[in-house]
C-alpha positions in Angstrom: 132.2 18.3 -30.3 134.0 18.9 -33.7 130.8 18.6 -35.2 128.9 21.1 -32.7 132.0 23.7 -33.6 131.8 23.5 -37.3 127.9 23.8 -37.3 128.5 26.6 -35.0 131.1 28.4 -37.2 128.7 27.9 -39.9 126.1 29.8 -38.9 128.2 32.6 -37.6 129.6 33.0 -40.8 126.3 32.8 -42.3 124.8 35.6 -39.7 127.2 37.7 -41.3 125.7 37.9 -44.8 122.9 40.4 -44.0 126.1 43.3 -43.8 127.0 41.8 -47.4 123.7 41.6 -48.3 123.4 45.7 -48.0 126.4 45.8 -50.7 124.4 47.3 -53.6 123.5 44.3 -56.4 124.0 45.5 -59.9 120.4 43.6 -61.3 117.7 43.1 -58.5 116.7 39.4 -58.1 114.2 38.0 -60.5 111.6 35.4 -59.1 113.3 32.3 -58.5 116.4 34.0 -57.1 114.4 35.5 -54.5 113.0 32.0 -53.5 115.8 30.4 -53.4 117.3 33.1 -51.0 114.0 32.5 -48.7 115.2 28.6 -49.1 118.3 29.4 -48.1 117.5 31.8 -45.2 114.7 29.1 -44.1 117.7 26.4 -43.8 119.7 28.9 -41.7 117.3 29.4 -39.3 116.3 25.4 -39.1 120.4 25.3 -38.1 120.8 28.5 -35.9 117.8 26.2 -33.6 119.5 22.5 -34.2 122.8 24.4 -32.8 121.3 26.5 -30.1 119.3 23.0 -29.1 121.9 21.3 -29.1 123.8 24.0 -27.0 121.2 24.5 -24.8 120.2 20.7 -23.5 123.0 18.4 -24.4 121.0 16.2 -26.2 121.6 14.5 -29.6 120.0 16.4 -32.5 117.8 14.4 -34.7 117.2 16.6 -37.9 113.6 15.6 -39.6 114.4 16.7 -43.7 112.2 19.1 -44.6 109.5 18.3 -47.3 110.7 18.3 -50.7 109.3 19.0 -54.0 109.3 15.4 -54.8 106.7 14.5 -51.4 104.6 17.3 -52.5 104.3 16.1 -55.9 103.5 12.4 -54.5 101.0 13.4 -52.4 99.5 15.8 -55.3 99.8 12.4 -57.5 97.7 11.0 -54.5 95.3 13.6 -54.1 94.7 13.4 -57.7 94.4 9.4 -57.7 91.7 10.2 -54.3 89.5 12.6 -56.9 89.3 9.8 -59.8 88.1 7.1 -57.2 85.4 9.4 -55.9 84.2 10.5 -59.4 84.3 6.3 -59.9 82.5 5.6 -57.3 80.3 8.0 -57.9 79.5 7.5 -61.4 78.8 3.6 -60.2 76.6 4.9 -57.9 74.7 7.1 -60.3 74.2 3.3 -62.4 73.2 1.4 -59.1 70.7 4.5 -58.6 69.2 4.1 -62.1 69.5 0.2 -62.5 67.3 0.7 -58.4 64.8 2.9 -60.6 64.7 1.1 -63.7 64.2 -2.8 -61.3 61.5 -0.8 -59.2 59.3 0.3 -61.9 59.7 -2.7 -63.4 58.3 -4.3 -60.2 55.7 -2.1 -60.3 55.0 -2.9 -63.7 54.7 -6.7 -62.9 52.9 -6.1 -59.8 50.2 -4.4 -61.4 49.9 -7.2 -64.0 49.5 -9.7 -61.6 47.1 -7.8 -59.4 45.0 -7.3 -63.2 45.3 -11.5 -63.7 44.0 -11.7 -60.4 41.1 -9.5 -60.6 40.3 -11.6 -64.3 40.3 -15.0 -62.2 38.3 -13.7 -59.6 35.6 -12.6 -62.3 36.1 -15.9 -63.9 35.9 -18.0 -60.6 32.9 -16.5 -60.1 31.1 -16.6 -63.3 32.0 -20.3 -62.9 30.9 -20.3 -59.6 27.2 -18.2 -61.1 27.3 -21.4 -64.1 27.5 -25.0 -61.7 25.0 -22.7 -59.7 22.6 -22.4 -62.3 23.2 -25.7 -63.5 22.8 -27.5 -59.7 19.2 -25.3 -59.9 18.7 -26.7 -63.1 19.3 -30.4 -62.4 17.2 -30.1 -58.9 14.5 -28.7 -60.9 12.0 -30.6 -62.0 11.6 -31.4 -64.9 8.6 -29.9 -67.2 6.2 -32.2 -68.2 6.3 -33.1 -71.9 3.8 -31.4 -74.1 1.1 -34.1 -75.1 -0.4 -33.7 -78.6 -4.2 -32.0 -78.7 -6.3 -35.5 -78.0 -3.5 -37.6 -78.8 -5.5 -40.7 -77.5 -8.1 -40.2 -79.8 -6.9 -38.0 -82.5 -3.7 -39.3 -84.1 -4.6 -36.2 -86.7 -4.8 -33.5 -84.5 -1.7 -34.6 -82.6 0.7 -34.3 -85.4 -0.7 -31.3 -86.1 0.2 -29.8 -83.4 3.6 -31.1 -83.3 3.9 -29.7 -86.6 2.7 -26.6 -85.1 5.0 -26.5 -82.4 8.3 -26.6 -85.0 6.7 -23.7 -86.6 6.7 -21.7 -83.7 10.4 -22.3 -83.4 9.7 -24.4 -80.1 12.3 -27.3 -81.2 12.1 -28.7 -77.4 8.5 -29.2 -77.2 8.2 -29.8 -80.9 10.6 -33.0 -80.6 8.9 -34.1 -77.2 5.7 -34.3 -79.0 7.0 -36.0 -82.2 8.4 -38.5 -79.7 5.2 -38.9 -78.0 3.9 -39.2 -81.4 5.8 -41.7 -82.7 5.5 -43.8 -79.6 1.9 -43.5 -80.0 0.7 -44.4 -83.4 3.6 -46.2 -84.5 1.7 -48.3 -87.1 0.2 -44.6 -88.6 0.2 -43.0 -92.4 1.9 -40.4 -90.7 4.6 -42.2 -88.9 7.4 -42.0 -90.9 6.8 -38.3 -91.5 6.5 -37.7 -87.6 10.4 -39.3 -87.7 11.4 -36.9 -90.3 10.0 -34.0 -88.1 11.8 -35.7 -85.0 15.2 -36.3 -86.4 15.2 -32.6 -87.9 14.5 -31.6 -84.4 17.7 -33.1 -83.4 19.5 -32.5 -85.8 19.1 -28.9 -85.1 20.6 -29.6 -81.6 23.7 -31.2 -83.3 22.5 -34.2 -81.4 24.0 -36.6 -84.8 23.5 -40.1 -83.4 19.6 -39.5 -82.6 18.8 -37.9 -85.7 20.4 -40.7 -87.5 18.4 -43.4 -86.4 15.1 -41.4 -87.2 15.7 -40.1 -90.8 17.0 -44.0 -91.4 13.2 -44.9 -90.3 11.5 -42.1 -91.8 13.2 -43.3 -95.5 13.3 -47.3 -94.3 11.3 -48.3 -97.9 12.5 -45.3 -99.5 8.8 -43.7 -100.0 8.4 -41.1 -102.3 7.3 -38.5 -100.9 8.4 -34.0 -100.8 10.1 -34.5 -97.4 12.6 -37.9 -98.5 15.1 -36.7 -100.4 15.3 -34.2 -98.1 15.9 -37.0 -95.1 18.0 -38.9 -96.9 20.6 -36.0 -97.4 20.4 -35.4 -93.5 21.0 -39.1 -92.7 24.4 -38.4 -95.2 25.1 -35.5 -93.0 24.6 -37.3 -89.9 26.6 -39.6 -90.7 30.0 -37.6 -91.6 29.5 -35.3 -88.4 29.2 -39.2 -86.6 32.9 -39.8 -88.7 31.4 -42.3 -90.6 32.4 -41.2 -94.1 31.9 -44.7 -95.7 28.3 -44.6 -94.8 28.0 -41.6 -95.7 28.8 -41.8 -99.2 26.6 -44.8 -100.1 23.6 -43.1 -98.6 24.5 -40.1 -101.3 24.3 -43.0 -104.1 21.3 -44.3 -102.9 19.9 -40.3 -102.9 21.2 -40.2 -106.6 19.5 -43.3 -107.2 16.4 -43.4 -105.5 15.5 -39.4 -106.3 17.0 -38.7 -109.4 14.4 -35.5 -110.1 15.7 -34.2 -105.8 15.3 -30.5 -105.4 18.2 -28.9 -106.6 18.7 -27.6 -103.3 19.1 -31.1 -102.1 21.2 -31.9 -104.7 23.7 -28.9 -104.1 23.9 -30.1 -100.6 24.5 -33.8 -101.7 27.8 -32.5 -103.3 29.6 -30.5 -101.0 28.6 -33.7 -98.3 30.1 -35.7 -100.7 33.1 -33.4 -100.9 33.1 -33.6 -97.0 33.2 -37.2 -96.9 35.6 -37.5 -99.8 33.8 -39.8 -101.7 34.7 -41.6 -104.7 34.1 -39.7 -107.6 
């Protein structure tokens, strides 16, 4: 009760202050006086109520402080703290957006490639496909009959003549089935080693080395001297180092040097890059 009487004295003596109040000031308030007096008047008011409540009801007064500068300024600090998350968060979110941009065209990118690989293996796969095709057609074909020299029964002349003729024309398949046939033929003939010269140059042109071996060996068996030996001789060296057998090679180059000193210098150019191929002795 002491306490309800002194509150209520205060304010009474407060209530008297707008009669002093009309007392004229010698300088009018500045700014901060004049907000401080609101302050104050605001207080007086908050008390005239927490009396008159008090008063009124019987009740105990709870009296909530009013906000301070202090709690404004925290929750300023706060507010301030809430603005540099966001512009955080929104910043990261402007890199997560980019990085999304950068990993999607990059995708794109990659899925484009892979769709170009797979159109190329596609082309391939089929080209294959085009090739064991034409090849199976090939080897269920029959095959064409060899073409027999012009009265080759009778005529051992007339059918290297026409196997010669056949080489000339550039027809190296037909030309070597009928030096073959030839060969087979008149074995025992003038023109018999010859006919292997033709045969083995026939296959040599086909890079087929181990054939064309064996026939320029018996086309210079003897070593005869004729235009076309030297000639065979230097393809047997040749032969021999595409067949990896240097060795060989190099002592059919002697014998050349030895056998036909006066070779065509064309043969004889030959003979020593072979010889450089093979790495013969010097």
């Amino acid at each position: 009760m002491k306490l309800k009487a002194a509150l209520l004295a205060s304010v009474l003596a407060l209530t008297t202050m707008p009669a002093l109040a009309q007392t004229a000031m010698p300088d009018p308030l500045d700014d901060r006086s004049v907000k401080r007096l609101d302050k104050m008047e605001k207080v007086v008011r908050e008390l005239r109520a927490i009396v008159f409540q008090g008063r009124d009801t019987g009740k105990p007064v709870v009296v909530q402080a009013a906000e301070t500068d202090a709690q404004i300024s925290a929750l300023s600090d706060q507010l301030k703290d809430l603005e540099q998350t966001l512009t955080r968060l929104n910043g990261q979110n402007e890199t997560l957006t980019h990085d999304l941009d950068v990993a999607r065209r990059a995708n794109d990118s990659e899925k484009a490639r892979a769709d170009a690989l797979d159109q190329r293996l596609a082309a391939l796969e089929k080209r294959l496909a085009d090739q064991e095709a034409a090849a199976a057609a090939a080897v269920a074909a029959p095959p064409a009959a060899p073409a027999a020299p012009v009265a080759a029964a009778n005529d051992p002349a007339a059918a290297f003549k026409s196997a010669r003729q056949l080489l000339l024309d550039g027809d190296y398949g037909g030309a070597e089935q009928a030096f073959a046939g030839y060969v087979a033929t008149y074995p025992d003939s003038a023109k018999a080693p010859e006919a292997r010269y033709w045969l083995g140059e026939t296959q040599f042109v086909r890079e087929a080395y181990g054939d064309a071996a064996g026939n320029y060996l018996g086309a210079v068996r003897g070593w005869p001297q004729t235009s076309w030996a030297p000639d065979a001789v230097l393809k047997l060296s040749r032969s021999l180092v595409a067949l990896k057998k240097p060795a060989d090679a190099c002592k059919t180059l002697d014998e050349l040097a030895k056998r036909y000193p006066k070779a065509p210098a064309a043969v004889t150019s030959k003979a020593a890059t072979t010889r450089a191929q093979a790495k013969c002795a010097a």
